[in-house]
Structure formats: structure tokens, C-alpha cells
C-alpha positions in Angstrom: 0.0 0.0 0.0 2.9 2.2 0.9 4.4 1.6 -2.8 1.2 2.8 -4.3 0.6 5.8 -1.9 4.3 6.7 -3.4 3.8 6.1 -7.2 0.2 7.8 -7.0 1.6 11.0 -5.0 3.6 12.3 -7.7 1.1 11.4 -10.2 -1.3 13.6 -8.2 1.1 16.3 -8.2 1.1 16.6 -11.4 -2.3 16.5 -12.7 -2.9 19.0 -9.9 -0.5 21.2 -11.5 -1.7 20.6 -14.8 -5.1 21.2 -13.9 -4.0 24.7 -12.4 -2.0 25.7 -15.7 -4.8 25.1 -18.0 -7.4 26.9 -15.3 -4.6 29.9 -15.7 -4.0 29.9 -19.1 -7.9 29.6 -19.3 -8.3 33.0 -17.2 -5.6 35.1 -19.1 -7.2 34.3 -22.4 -10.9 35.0 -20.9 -9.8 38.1 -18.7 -6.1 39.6 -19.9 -5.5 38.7 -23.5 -5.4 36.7 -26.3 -3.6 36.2 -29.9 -4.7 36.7 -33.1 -3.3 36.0 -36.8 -4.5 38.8 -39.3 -5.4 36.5 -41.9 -6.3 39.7 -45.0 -4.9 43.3 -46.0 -8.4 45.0 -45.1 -6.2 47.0 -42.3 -2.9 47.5 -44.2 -0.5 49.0 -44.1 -1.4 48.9 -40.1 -1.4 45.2 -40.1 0.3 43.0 -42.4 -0.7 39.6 -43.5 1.1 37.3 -41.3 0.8 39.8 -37.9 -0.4 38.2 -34.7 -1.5 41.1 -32.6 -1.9 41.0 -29.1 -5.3 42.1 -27.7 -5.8 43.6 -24.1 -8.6 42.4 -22.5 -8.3 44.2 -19.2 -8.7 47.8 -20.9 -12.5 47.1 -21.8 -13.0 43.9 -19.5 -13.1 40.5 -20.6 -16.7 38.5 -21.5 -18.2 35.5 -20.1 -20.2 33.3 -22.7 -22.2 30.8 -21.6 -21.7 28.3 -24.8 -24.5 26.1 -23.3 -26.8 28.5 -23.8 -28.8 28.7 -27.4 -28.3 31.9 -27.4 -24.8 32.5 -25.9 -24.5 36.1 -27.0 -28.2 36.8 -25.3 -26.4 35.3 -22.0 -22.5 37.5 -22.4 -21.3 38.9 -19.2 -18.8 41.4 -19.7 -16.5 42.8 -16.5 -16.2 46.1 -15.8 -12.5 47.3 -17.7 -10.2 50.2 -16.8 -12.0 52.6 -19.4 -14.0 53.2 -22.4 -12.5 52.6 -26.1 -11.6 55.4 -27.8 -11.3 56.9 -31.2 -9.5 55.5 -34.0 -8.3 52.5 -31.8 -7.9 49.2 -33.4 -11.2 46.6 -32.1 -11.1 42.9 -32.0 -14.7 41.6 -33.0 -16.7 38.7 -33.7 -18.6 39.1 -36.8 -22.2 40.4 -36.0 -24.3 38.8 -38.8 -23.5 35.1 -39.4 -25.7 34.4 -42.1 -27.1 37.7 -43.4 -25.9 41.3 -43.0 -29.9 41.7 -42.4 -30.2 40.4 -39.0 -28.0 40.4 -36.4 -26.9 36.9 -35.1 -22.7 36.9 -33.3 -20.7 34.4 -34.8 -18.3 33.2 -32.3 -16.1 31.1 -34.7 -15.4 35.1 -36.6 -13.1 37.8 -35.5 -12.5 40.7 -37.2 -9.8 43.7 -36.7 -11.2 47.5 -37.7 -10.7 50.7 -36.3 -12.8 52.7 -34.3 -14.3 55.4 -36.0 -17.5 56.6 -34.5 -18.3 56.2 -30.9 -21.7 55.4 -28.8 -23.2 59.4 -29.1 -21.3 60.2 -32.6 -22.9 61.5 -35.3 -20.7 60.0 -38.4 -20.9 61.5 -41.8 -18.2 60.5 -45.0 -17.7 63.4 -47.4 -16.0 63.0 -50.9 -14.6 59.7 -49.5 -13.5 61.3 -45.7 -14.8 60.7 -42.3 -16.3 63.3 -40.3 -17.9 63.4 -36.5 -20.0 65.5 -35.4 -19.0 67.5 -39.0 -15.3 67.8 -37.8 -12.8 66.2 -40.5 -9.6 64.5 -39.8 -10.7 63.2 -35.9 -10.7 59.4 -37.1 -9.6 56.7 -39.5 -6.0 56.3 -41.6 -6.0 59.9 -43.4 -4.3 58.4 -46.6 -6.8 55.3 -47.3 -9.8 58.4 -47.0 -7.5 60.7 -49.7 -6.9 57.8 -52.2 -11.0 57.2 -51.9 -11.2 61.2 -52.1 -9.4 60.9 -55.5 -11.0 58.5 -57.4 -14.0 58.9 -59.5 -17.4 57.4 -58.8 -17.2 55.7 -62.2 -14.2 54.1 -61.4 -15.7 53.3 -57.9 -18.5 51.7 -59.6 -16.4 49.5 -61.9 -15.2 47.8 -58.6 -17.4 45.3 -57.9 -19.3 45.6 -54.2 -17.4 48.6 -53.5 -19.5 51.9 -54.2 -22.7 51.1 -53.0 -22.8 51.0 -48.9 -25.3 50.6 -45.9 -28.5 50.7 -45.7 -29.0 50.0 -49.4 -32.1 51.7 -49.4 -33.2 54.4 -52.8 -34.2 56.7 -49.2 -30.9 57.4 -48.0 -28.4 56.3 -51.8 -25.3 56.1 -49.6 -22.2 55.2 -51.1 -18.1 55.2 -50.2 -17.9 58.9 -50.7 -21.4 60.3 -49.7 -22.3 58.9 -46.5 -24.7 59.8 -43.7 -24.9 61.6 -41.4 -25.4 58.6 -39.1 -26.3 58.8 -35.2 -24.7 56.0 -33.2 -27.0 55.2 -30.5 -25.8 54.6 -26.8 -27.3 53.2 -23.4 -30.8 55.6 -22.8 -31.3 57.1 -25.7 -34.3 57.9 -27.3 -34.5 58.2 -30.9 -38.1 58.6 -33.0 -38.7 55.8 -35.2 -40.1 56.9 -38.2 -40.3 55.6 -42.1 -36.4 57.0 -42.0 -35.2 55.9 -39.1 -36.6 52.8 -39.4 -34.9 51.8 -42.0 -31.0 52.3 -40.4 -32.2 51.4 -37.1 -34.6 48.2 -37.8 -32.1 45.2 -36.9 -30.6 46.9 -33.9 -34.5 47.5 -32.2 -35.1 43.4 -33.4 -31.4 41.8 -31.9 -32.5 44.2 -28.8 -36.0 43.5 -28.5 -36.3 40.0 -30.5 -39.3 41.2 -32.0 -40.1 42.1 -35.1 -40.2 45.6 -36.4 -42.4 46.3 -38.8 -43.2 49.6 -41.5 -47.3 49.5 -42.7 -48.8 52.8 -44.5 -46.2 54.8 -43.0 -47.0 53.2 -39.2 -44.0 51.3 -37.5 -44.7 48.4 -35.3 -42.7 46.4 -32.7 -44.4 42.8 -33.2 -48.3 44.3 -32.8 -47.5 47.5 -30.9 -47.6 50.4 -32.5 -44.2 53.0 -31.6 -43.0 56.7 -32.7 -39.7 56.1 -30.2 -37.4 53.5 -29.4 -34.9 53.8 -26.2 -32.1 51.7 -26.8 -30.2 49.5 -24.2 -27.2 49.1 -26.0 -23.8 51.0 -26.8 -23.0 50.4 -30.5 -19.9 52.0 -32.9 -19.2 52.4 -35.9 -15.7 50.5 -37.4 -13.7 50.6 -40.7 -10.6 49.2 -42.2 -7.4 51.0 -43.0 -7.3 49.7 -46.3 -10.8 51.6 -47.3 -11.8 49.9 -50.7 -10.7 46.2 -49.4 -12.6 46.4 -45.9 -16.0 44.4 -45.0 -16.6 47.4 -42.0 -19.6 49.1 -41.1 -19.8 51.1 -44.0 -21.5 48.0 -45.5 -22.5 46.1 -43.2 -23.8 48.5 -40.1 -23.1 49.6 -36.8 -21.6 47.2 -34.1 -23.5 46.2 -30.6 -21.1 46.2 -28.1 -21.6 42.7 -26.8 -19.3 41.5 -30.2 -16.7 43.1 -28.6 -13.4 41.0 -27.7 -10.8 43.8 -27.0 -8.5 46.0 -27.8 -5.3 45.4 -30.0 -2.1 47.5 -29.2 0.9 45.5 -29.8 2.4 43.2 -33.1 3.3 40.1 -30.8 5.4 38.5 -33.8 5.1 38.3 -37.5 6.0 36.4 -40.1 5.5 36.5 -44.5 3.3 33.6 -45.4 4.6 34.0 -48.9 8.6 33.3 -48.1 7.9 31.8 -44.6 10.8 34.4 -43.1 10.1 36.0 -39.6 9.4 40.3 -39.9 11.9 40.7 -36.7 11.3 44.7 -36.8 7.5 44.3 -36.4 8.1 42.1 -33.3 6.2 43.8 -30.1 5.5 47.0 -32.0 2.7 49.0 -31.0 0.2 49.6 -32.9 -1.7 52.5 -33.6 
């Protein structure tokens, strides 16, 4: 008995410590960071192809998902951070519309990489191809990507296939890469009238919110059966685009972002390496990114 208390103690000991590692390595990635491989050139030159970028997940706090739930994004817990994201930082996502850009459904096997452009509160407008809030230019995005956009023609935007034409895709509002909004971005509390416009850029933020259906009859709007003229949202959402601005799936196309998709935010190149020769990028190694 004393021969198998002996073999079985060390054996213990180390599935103990095993057991703590994983819980620890668990933790960090849930609560302090995690890694990711930028896998496109959407946010060139920013990120290469080949970059894995560290994301901090203490600045806006980490999220709980219960993956047991059918709904695990209905079920997120996010803890409190150190402070609020800011403008033109770089924001690690997952997707928010896993089979159509129509409805809002988090896909949890998608992450994304954009930069913050508007804010919960902004009002975002893009004039001849440049970003503007609250009708201030130059505040947010990569200046050069917005000039080469500035300096193209709309023909020659047009020729590019799923380039020109932008969110909501609507004959009502006609927005395209260079003529955009103005846009409010709506934050927790406030209360925005809901009318035959509005409807239309707010509709699948009030249905991920509500999980009813919203609804536009002779000019009426309805949540399910109920008739509404206002809608107070309970959500912070933001709007997010690419440094490379005509190879970028970002809100300009797809929408504004409900918080809850958020994973964290990216501030340092933890290594890199070319796909194409295979040879390490040693001078991107730990630089910060911004």
C-alpha cells in the first residue's frame, strides 16, 4: 500500500499542476489577452498579412459566454475594464451577422480587426470619400486610405465590384463610399423617434434588442403588434472601418456594431512572419500599434 501511496503521490502532483495551468491559461485568455493571426490586408498597411496582434482584454473587460446557452450572445457577461474605447483604436470583434448582413446573429467562430471610427453618441458622416464626427474632419480613420478614396472617380468606384454602394442599401438614404450619412450611433438611454427613415437604419438593432419584429405598414411602424413613434435603446454600439478603405467588409456596408461583439483592444504586433517566403518580420516584433 505504501508503494502505491508513493507512485500515486507524484502522479497527483502533477495533474494538480496541470489542472492549475490550463485553469490559468484559461483566465488570461478569458480576462487579460489573447492572440490573433491577421489572416487579409483590409487593415494595411497597419497590419500585415502574417501579424499576430496581441489584444488587451483588461482595458475594456473580458466577457463571459455561456456556450451552453442557445443563445450565448443573449447570455455574455462582460466585467467592468479600466475605461471606455476610444477613437480611432484598433477593435477585435466577432462578426455580427453570421448568415445575413440583415439580421444580427454573433458568430463566435469570426473575428474581425477594424478601427474605431465613431463612438456610442457620434454622429458620423463621409464626405467626398472622408470621415467626419460631429461635422469635424480628420478626428478618425487612416488619413491616406480616406485621400486615395477622395481621389477617385465614382465611375471608377463603380467599376469595382461591391465597393461603391454602402449601408442601408435603401433608394431613401443612396449612400455610397464617398457620400455617407450623417449617421447617429446610438448609446445606453437614448431615445430616438422611429419613423419611415429611421426605421430603416435602425430596424435590426430595435429586433437583436427587443427579439421582435419591427415592422413599417402605410407609414406606421410596429414592434411585433404595438404600435411605436420612439425607441430607447439599451445598447452602446460603434461604428468601425478598415485602414485599407476599398478592401474592408466594416460598417460602412454592413452597419453599426452592438457592443456585446466586442473581444478587446489590439495594441501591440506580438510577432510576425510572411506567409509567402515563410521568413520572420523581426522589426514588427512587439510593436505597438496605432
Amino acid at each position: 500500500m505504501s508503494k502505491i501511496k508513493s507512485v500515486l503521490r507524484p502522479i497527483g502532483f502533477y495533474l494538480s499542476l496541470a489542472i492549475i495551468t490550463i485553469l490559468i491559461v484559461v483566465l488570461l485568455r478569458v480576462f487579460v489577452f489573447s492572440i490573433y493571426t491577421i489572416p487579409s490586408n483590409s487593415m494595411s498597411p497597419t497590419l500585415m498579412i502574417g501579424d499576430k496582434i496581441l489584444v488587451n482584454k483588461l482595458l475594456f473587460g473580458g466577457r463571459i459566454i455561456n456556450l451552453f446557452n442557445s443563445n450565448p450572445e443573449k447570455s455574455l457577461i462582460r466585467i467592468k475594464g479600466m475605461r471606455k474605447i476610444k477613437h480611432n483604436e484598433l477593435i477585435v470583434f466577432n462578426f455580427p451577422h453570421r448568415d445575413t448582413w440583415a439580421k444580427i446573429e454573433m458568430d463566435l467562430n469570426r473575428y474581425f480587426i477594424k478601427r474605431c471610427i465613431g463612438l456610442p453618441g457620434d454622429t458620423i458622416e463621409i464626405i467626398n470619400g472622408f470621415f467626419k464626427i460631429h461635422g469635424k474632419m480628420g478626428s478618425s480613420g487612416l488619413t491616406s486610405s480616406q485621400e486615395n478614396i477622395s481621389l477617385m472617380s465614382d465611375l471608377d468606384l463603380k467599376r469595382m465590384e461591391r465597393i461603391y454602394t454602402t449601408f442601408p442599401y435603401d433608394s431613401v438614404y443612396n449612400w455610397n463610399i464617398k457620400d455617407f450619412g450623417p449617421l447617429y450611433i446610438p448609446k445606453i438611454g437614448d431615445s430616438l423617434q422611429i419613423d419611415s427613415r429611421n426605421y430603416i437604419l435602425y430596424k435590426k438593432l430595435i429586433e437583436d434588442e427587443t427579439d421582435q419584429k419591427l415592422s413599417m405598414e402605410a407609414g406606421e411602424i410596429y414592434l411585433d403588434t404595438q404600435k411605436i413613434d420612439h425607441f430607447v435603446f439599451s445598447r452602446n454600439y460603434y461604428f468601425l472601418a478598415g485602414d485599407n478603405g476599398l478592401n474592408s467588409q466594416d460598417s460602412r456596408y454592413w452597419g453599426l456594431l452592438p457592443e456585446y461583439c466586442i473581444t478587446g483592444i489590439a495594441t501591440r504586433i506580438w510577432s510576425s512572419k510572411n506567409p509567402a517566403t515563410g521568413k520572420h518580420r523581426f522589426e514588427r516584433i512587439l510593436k505597438r500599434i496605432e
